[in-house]
Kinemage of the C-alpha trace (Angstrom):
@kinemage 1
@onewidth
@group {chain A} dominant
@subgroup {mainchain}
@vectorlist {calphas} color= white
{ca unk a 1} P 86.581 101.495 116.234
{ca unk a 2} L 87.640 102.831 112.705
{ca unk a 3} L 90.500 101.842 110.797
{ca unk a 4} L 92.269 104.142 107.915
{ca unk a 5} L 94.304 102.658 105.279
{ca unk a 6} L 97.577 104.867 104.362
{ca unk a 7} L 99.389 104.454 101.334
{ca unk a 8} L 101.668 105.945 99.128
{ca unk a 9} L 102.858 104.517 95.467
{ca unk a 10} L 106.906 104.647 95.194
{ca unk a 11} L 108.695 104.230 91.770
{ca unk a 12} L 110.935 101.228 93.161
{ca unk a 13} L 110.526 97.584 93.143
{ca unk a 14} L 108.294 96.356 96.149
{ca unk a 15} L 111.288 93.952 96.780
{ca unk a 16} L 113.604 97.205 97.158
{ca unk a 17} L 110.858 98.823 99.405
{ca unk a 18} L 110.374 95.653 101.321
{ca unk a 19} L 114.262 95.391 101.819
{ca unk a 20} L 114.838 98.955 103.242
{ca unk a 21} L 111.168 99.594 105.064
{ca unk a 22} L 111.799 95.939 106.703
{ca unk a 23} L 115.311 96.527 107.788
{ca unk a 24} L 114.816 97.779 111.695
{ca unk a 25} L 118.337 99.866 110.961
{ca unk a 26} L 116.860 101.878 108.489
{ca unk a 27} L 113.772 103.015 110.999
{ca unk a 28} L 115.257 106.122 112.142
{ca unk a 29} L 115.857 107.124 108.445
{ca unk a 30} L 111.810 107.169 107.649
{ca unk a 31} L 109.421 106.724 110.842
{ca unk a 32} L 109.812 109.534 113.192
{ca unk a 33} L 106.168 108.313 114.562
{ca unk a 34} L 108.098 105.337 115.644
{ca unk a 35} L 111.743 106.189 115.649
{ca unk a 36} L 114.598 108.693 114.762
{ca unk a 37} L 117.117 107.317 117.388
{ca unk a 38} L 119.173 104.117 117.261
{ca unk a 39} L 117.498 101.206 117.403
{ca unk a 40} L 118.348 98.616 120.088
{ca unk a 41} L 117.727 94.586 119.264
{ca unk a 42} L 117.175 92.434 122.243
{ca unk a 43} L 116.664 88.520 120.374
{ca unk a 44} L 114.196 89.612 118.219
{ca unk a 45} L 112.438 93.060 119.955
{ca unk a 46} L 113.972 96.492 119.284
{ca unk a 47} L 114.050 98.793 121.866
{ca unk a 48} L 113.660 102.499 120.609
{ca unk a 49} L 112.787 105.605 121.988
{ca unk a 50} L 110.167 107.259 120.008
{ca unk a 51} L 107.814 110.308 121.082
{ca unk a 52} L 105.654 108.052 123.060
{ca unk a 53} L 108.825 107.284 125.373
{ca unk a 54} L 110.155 104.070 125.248
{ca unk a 55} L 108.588 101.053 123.075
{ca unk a 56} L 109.534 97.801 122.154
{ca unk a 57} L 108.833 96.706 118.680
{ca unk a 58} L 107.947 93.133 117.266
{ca unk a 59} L 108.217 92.749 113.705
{ca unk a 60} L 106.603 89.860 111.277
{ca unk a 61} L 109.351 87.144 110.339
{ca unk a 62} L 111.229 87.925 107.424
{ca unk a 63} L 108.888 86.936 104.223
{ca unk a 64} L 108.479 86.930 100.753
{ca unk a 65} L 104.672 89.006 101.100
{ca unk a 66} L 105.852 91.828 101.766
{ca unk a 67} L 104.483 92.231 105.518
{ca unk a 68} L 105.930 94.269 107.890
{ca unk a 69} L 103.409 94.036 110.827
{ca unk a 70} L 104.740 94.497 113.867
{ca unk a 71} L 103.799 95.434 117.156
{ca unk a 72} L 104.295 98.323 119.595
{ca unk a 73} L 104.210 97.822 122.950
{ca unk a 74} L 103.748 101.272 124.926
{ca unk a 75} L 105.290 102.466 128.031
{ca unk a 76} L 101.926 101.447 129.813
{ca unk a 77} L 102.093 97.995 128.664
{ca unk a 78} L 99.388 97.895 126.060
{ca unk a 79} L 100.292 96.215 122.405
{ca unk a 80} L 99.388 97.909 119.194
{ca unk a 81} L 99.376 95.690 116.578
{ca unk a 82} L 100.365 97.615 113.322
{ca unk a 83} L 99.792 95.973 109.896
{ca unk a 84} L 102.275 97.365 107.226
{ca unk a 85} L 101.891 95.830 103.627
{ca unk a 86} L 104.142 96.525 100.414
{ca unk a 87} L 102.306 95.712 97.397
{ca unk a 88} L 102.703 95.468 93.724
{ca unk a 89} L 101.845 98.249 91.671
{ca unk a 90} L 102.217 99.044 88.517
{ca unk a 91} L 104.357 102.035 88.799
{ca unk a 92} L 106.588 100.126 91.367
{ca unk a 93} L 105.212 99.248 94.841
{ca unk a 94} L 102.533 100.258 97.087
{ca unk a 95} L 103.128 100.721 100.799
{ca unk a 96} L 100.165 100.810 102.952
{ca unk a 97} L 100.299 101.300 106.867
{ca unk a 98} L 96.433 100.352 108.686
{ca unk a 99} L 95.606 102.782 111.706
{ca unk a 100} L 93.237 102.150 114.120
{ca unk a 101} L 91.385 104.583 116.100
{ca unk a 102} L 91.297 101.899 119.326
{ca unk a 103} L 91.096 104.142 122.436
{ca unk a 104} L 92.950 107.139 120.698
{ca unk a 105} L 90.256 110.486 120.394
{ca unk a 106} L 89.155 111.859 116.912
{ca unk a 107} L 92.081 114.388 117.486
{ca unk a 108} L 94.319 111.742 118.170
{ca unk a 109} L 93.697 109.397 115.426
{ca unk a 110} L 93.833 112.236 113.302
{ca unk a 111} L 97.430 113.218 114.435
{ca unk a 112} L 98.491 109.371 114.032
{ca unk a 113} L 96.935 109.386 110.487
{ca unk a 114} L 99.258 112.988 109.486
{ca unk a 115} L 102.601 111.064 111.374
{ca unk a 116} L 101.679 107.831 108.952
{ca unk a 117} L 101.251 109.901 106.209
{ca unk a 118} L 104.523 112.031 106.593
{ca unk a 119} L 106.674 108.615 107.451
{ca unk a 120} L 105.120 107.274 104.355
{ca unk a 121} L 106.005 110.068 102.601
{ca unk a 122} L 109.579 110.324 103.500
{ca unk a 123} L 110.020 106.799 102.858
{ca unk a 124} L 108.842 107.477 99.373
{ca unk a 125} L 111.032 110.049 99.084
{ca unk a 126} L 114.332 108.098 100.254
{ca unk a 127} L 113.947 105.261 97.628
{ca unk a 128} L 112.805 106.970 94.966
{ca unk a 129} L 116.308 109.183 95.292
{ca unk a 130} L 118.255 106.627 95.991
{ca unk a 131} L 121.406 105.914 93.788
């Protein structure tokens, strides 16, 4: 199994990027791999339909380390656990998202890694024009 580490640097602090990447209502906003509906809490899973079909979603407890793991659970029951950092850098933060290949083919972990990167990229690109 290979993993593939995703980042991208955004000119904010990694308390701001923690904030908004960390806040489930803000998930339709910047991961279309995941989201770009509503989300729906039930206690402490989201419900969402993303372009797997519907998932629930269990995120880390609120923290001051900036992780945002959370896991997927698929429509056919099995868990993804996602690890999701934000990091200090010193041009602002560093976001980085861990893939792993697990049962997905070579063209499938390479279509995960290119939805990462363009999530990653549009988060970037909401915070760093943000008022």
């Amino acid at each position: 199994m290979r993993s593939r580490h995703v980042s991208r640097v955004i000119a904010a602090s990694p308390e701001a990027v923690y904030a908004f990447a960390s806040n489930p209502d803000n998930l339709p906003r910047w991961a279309a791999g995941l989201t770009t509906a509503d989300v729906v809490r039930d206690g402490d899973v989201l419900v969402v339909d993303s372009p797997m079909g519907t998932v629930t979603v269990r995120f880390a407890p609120p923290n001051e380390y900036g992780v945002i793991d959370h896991d997927v659970t698929l429509p056919s029951g099995t868990t993804v656990t996602n690890p999701l950092r934000v990091l200090a850098h010193p041009e602002g933060a560093e976001i980085v998202f861990t893939i792993r290949q697990l049962d997905l083919t070579v063209d499938e972990f390479d279509r995960d890694t290119a939805a990462v990167e363009r999530d990653l990229e549009r988060l970037k690109e909401l915070l760093e024009t943000r008022p």
